[in-house]
C-alpha positions, 0 to 999 in steps of 0.5 A: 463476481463473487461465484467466481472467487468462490470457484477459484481459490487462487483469485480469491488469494489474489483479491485477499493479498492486494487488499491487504496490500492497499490497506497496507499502503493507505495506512502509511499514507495516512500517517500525516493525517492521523498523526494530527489527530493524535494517532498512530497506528503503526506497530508498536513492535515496530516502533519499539525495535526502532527506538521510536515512541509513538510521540515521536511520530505525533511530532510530525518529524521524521527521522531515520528511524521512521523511515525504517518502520515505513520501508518495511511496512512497504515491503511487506505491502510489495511482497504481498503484491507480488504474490498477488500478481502470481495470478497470472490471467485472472478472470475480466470479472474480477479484474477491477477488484484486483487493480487495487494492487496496482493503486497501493504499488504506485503509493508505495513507488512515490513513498520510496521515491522520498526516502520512505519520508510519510511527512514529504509534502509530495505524497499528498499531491494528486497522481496525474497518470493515475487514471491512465495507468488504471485504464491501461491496466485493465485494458491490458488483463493486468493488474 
């Protein structure tokens, strides 16, 4: 795998922007998590345009505001899929390492799907096509 992300920069890319997005993705979903261990590792420059202190987050409440800072996180976590995905037929080798985009674009679907909300106590429940749409995926060529 890693000879052919050495002789093809725009997988390489690809890997490096749906990495970024699964990171991306994870550090919202684990806002409940961290927030209970007296955490908070989202952008304070983020937080201080919304008006939000980090106690405001250790509070385990949302509120509009958070949903803001969440959403656009995501949408930076989306644009980065998106031009992850301009990688159109990517080699079977390195395939698996790019589905990582298709896991952080099914968290960030289900985060939108509450309002952007990281406290819904839906989004800790397990994905029950997760495997499936992997599965499908990659039988497919796609990530």
């Amino acid at each position: 795998i890693a000879k052919t992300l050495e002789a093809d920069e725009s997988v390489q890319a690809a890997a490096r922007m749906a990495g970024c997005a699964l990171g991306l993705a994870g550090l919202l979903r684990a806002i409940p998590f961290r927030a209970r261990y007296g955490r908070v590792d989202l952008p304070s420059d983020l937080l201080n345009a919304a008006g939000l202190r980090v106690r405001d987050v250790l509070d385990l409440a949302t509120s509009p505001e958070l949903s803001r800072v969440v959403a656009e996180i995501a949408y930076h976590a989306r644009n980065l899929i998106e031009e992850a995905r301009q990688v159109t037929r990517p080699p079977a080798k390195v395939l698996p390492a790019l589905l990582s985009a298709t896991l952080a674009e099914r968290h960030l679907t289900r985060l939108k799907a509450v309002g952007y909300n990281p406290f819904d106590p839906r989004l800790p429940r397990p994905d029950p096509w997760l495997g499936l749409a992997l599965t499908l995926r990659l039988w497919r060529g796609r990530y």
